[in-house]
Wavefront OBJ file of the C-alpha trace (Angstrom):
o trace
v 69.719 201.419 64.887
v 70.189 204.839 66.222
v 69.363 203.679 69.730
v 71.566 200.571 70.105
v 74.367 200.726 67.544
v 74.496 204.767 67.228
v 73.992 205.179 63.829
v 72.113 206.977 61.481
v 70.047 204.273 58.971
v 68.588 204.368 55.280
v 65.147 203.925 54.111
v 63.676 203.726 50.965
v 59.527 203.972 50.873
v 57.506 203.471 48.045
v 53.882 204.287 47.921
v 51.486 202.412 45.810
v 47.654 203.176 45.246
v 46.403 200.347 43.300
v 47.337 196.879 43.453
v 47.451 194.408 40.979
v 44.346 194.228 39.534
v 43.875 198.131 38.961
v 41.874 198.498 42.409
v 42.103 200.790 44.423
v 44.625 199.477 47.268
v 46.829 201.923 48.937
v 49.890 200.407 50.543
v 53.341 201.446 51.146
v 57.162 199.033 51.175
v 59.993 199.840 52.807
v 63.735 198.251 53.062
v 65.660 199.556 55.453
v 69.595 199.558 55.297
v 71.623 197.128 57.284
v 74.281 199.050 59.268
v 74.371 202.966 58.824
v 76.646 206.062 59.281
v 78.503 206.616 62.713
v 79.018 210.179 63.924
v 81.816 210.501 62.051
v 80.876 210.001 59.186
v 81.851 206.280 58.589
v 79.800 203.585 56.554
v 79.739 200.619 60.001
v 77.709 197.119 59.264
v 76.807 195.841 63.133
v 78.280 192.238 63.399
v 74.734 191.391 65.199
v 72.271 189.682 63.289
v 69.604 190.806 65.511
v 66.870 193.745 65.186
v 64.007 193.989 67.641
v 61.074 194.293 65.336
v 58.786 196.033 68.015
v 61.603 198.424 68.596
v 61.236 199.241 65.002
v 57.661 199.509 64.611
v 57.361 201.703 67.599
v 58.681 204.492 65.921
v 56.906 204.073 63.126
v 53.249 205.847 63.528
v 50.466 203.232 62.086
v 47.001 204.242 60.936
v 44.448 201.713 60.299
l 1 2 3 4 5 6 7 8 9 10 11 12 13 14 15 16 17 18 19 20 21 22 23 24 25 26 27 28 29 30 31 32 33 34 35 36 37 38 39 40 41 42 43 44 45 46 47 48 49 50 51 52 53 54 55 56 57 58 59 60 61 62 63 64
């Protein structure tokens, strides 16, 4: 968001180390906010609908 709407976005992470079924299964989720904070300090929601996902997942360092 930072890059093409200039604003500073939320994100909540949650780590989990077992799944369902009490195995082990380490895994994280992750909702990220919609719109963000300008420079000054104002709440803006983009009217675009549109994220590019690889934009988003290239700052995000993935191990596997």
């Amino acid at each position: 968001m930072m890059h093409k709407f200039g604003l500073k976005t939320g994100v909540i992470a949650v780590l989990h180390t077992y799944g369902e079924t009490k195995q082990l299964h380490v895994h994280t989720h992750m909702i990220m906010s919609w719109g963000g904070i300008d420079n000054d300090g104002k709440i803006v929601i983009p009217e675009h609908d549109y994220v590019h996902i690889p934009s988003i997942c290239n700052g995000i360092p993935l191990q596997v």
